[in-house]
PAZAPA-4460 file (N, C-alpha, C; in steps of 0.05 Angstrom, whole numbers, plus 32768, in hexadecimal, padded with zeros to 4 digits):
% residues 140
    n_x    n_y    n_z   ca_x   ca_y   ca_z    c_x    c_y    c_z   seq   type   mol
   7EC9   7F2C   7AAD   7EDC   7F41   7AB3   7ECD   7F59   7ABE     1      X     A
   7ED8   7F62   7AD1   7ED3   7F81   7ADA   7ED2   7F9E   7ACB     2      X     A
   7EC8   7FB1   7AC4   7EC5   7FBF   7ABC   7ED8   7FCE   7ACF     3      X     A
   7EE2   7FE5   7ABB   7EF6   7FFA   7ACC   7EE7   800B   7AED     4      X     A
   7EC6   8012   7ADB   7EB9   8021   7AF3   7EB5   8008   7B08     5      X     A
   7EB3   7FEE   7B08   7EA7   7FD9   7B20   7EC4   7FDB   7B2A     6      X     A
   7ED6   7FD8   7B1E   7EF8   7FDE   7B31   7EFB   7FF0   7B3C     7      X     A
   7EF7   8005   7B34   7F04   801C   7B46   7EE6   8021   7B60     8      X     A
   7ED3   8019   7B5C   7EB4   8021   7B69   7EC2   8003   7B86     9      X     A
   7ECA   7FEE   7B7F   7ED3   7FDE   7B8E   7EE7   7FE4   7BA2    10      X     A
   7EFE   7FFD   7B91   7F12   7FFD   7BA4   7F0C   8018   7BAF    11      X     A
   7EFD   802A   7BAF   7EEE   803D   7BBA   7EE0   802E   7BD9    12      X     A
   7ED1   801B   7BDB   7EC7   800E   7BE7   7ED7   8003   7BFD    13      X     A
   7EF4   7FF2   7BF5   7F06   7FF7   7C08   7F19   800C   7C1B    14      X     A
   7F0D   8025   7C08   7F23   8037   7C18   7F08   804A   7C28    15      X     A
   7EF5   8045   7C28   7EDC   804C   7C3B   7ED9   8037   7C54    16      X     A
   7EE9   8018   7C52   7EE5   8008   7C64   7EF5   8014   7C77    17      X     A
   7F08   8019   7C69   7F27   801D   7C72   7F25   8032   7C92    18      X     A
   7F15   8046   7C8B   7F09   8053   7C9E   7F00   804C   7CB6    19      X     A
   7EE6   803C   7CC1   7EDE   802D   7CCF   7EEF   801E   7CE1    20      X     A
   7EFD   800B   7CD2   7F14   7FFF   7CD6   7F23   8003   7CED    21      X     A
   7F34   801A   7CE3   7F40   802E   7CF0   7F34   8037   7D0B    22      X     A
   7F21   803F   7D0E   7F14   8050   7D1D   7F0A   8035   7D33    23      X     A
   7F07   801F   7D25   7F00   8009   7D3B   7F1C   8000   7D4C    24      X     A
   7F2A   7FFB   7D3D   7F43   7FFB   7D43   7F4C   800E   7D66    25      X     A
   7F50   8025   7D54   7F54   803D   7D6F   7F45   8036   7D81    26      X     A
   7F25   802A   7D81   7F15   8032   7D9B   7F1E   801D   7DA7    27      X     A
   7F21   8001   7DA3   7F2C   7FE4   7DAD   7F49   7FEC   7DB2    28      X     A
   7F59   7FFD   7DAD   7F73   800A   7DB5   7F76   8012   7DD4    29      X     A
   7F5E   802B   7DCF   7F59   803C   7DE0   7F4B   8030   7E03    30      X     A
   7F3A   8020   7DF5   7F35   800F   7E0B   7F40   7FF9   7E1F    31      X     A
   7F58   7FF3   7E0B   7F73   7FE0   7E19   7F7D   7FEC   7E25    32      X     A
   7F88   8011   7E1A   7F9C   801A   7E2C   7F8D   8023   7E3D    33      X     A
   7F75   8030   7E43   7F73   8040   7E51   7F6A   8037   7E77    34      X     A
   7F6B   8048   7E81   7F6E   803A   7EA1   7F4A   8034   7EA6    35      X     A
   7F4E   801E   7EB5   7F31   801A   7EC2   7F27   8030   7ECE    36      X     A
   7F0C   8037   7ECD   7EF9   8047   7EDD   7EF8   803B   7EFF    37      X     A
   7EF7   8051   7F05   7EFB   8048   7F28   7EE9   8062   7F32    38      X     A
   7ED7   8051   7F48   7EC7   806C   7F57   7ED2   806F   7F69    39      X     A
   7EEE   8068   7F76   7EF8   8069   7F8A   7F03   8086   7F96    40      X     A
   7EF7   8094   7FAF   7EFB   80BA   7FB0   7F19   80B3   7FB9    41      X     A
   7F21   80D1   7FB7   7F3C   80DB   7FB7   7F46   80CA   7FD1    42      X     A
   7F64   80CA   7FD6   7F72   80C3   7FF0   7F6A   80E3   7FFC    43      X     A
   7F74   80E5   8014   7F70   80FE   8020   7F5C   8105   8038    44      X     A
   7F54   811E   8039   7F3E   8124   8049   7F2B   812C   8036    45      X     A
   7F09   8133   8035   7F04   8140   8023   7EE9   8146   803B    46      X     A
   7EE0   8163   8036   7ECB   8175   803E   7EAF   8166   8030    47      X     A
   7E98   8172   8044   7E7A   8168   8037   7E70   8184   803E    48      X     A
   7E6D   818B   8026   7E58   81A3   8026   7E41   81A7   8021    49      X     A
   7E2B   81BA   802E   7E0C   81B2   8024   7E09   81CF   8021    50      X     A
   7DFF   81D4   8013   7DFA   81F5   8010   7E12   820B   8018    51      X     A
   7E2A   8200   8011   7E3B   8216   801C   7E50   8212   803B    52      X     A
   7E42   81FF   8047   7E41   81FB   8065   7E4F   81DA   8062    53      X     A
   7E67   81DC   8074   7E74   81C0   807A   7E63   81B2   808A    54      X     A
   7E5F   8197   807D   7E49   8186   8097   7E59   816F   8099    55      X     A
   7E6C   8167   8097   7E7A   8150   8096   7E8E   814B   808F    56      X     A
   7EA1   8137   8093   7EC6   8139   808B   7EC0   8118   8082    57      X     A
   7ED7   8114   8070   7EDA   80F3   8060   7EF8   80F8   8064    58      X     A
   7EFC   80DF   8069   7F1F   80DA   8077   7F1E   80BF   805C    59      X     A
   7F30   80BF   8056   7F36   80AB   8039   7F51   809D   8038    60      X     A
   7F59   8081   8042   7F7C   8080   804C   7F7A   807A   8030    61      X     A
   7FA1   8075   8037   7FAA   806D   8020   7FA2   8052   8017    62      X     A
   7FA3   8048   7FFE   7FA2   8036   7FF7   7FA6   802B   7FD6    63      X     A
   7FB0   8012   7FC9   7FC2   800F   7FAE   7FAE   801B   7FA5    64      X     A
   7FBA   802E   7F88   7F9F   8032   7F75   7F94   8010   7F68    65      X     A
   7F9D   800A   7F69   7F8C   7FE5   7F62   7F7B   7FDE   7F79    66      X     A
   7F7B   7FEC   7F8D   7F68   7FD9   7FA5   7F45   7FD6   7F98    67      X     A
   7F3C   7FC6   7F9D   7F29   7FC2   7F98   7F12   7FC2   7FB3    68      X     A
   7F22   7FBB   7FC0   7F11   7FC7   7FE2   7F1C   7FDC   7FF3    69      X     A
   7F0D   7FE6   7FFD   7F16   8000   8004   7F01   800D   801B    70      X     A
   7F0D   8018   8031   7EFB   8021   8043   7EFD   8041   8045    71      X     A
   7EE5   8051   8049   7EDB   8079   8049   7EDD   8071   805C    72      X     A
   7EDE   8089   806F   7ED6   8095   8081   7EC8   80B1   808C    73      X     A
   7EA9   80AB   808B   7E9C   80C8   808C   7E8E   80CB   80A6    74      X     A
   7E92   80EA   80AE   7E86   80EF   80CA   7E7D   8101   80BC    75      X     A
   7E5C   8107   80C2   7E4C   810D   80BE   7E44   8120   80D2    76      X     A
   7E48   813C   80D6   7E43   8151   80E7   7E20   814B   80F1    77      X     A
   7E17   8156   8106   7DFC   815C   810F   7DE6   8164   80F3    78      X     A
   7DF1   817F   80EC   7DE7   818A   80DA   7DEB   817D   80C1    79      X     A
   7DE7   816A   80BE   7DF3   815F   80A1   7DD0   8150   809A    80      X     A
   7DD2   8157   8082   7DBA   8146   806F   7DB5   813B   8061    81      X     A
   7DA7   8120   805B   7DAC   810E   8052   7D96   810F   8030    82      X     A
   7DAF   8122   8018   7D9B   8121   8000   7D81   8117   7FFA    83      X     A
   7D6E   8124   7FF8   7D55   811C   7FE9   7D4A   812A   7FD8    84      X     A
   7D3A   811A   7FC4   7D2E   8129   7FAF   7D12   813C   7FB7    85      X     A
   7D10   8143   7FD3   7CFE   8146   7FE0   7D0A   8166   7FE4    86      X     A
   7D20   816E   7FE3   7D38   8187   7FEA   7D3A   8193   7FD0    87      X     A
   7D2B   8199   7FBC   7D38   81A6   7FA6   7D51   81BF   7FA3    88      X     A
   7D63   81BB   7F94   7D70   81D1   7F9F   7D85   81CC   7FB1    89      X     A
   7D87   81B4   7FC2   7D9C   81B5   7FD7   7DAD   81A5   7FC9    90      X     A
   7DC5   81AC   7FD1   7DE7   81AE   7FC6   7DF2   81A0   7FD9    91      X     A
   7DFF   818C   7FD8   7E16   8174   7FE7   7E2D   816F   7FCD    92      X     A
   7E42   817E   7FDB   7E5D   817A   7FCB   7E73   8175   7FE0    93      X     A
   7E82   8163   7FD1   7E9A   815F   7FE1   7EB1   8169   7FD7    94      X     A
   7ECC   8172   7FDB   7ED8   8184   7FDB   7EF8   8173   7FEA    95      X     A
   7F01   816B   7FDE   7F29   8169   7FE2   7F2A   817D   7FFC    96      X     A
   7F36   8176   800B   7F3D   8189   801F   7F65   818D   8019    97      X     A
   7F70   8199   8028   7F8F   81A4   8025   7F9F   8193   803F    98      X     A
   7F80   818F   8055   7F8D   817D   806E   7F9B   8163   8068    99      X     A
   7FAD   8154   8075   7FAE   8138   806E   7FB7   8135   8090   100      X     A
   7FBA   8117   808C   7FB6   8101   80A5   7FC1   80EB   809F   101      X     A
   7FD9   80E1   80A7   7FE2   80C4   80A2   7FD2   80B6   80A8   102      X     A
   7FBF   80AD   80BB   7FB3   8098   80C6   7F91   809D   80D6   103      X     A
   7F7F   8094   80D7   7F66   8097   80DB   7F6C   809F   80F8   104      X     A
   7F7D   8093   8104   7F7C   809D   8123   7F84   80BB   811F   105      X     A
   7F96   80C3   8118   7FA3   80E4   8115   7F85   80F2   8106   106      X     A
   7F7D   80ED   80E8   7F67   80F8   80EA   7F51   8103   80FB   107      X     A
   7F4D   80E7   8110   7F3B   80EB   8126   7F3A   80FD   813B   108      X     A
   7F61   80FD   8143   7F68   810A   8155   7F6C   812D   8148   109      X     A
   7F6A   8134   8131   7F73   814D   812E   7F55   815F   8123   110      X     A
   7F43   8153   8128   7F21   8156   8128   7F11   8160   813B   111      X     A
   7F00   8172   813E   7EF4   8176   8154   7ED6   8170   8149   112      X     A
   7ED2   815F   814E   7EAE   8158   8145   7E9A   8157   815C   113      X     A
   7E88   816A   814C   7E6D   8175   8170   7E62   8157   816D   114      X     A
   7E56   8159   8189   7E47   814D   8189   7E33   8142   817B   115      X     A
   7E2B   8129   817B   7E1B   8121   8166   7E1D   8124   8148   116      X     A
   7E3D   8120   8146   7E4B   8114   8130   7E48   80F5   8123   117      X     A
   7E3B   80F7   8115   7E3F   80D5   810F   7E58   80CB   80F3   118      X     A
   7E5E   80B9   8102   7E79   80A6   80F8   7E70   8089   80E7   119      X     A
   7E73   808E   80CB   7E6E   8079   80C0   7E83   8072   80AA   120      X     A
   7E88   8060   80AE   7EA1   8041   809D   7E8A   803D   8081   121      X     A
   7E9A   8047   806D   7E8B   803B   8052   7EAA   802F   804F   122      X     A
   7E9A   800D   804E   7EA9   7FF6   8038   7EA1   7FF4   801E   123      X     A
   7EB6   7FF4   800E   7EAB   7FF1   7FEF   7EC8   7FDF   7FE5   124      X     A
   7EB2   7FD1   7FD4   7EC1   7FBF   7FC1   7EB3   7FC2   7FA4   125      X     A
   7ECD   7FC5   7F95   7EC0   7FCB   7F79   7EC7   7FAD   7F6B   126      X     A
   7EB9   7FAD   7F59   7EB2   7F91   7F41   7EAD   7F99   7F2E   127      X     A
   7EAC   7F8D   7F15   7EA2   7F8D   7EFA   7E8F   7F78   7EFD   128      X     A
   7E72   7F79   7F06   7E5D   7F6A   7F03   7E43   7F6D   7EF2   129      X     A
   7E3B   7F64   7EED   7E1C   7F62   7EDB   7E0E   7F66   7EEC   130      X     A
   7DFB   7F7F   7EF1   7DEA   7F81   7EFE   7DCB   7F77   7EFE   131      X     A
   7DD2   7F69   7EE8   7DB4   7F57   7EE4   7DAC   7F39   7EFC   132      X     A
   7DD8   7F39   7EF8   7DD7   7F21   7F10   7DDE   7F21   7F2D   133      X     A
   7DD2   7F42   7F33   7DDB   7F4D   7F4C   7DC5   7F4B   7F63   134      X     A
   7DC4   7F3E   7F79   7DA7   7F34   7F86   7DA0   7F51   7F8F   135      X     A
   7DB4   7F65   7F94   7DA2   7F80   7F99   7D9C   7F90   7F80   136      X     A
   7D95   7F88   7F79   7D91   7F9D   7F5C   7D7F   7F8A   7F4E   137      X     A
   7D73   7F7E   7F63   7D5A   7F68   7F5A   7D5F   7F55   7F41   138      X     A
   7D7A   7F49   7F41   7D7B   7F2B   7F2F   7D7D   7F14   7F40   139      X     A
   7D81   7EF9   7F31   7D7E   7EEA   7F48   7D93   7EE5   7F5D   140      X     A
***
């Protein structure tokens, strides 16, 4: 038989599990409901700033929030520079713009970009992959 103190020291023990429990509970909760992480940038137009100074525009169409492929569009002004750890100090932020554009052609057409503007198409497709088994990220 149990002694009064091994009973109650026992059910003390359960109401300390009880805790944990709980708390595992919520985070396996939390993680069901909550929405996937997506690096995917805003719909819209959005500004490229380097020190203050616009060097570039990103045109972003529409597309489902579930898409998993998805094409930017960034023109890259003359003066525009391409981050290095070599620049201490220099600032590249992008910035929502107020403009909008139904369609990449209207974008294009309501733009005045100088000369020696460069125009580049980023394709991206997002995955949940193991990067151990990613041949660029040196697996096999």
């Amino acid at each position: 038989m149990h002694s009064r103190k091994q009973v109650r020291f026992l059910g003390l023990d359960r109401r300390f599990l009880l805790i944990p429990c709980v708390l595992m509970l919520f985070v396996i909760l939390m993680n069901f409901f909550s929405a996937p992480v997506s690096a995917q940038m805003e719909r819209g137009i959005m500004g490229i700033f380097q020190n203050g100074k616009e060097v570039g525009r990103i045109y972003v169409p529409d597309r489902s929030v579930k898409a998993d492929r998805y094409s930017e569009y960034w023109f890259l002004y003359p003066n525009y520079i391409y981050p290095s750890q070599s620049l201490p100090g220099f600032e590249t932020v992008i910035i929502p713009l107020p403009e909008k554009a139904a369609s990449l052609a209207e974008f294009r057409k309501t733009q005045k970009f100088a000369p020696g503007t460069r125009s580049i198409k980023v394709l991206s497709q997002e995955a949940q992959i193991n990067l151990i088994d990613d041949p660029d990220e040196g697996g096999q």
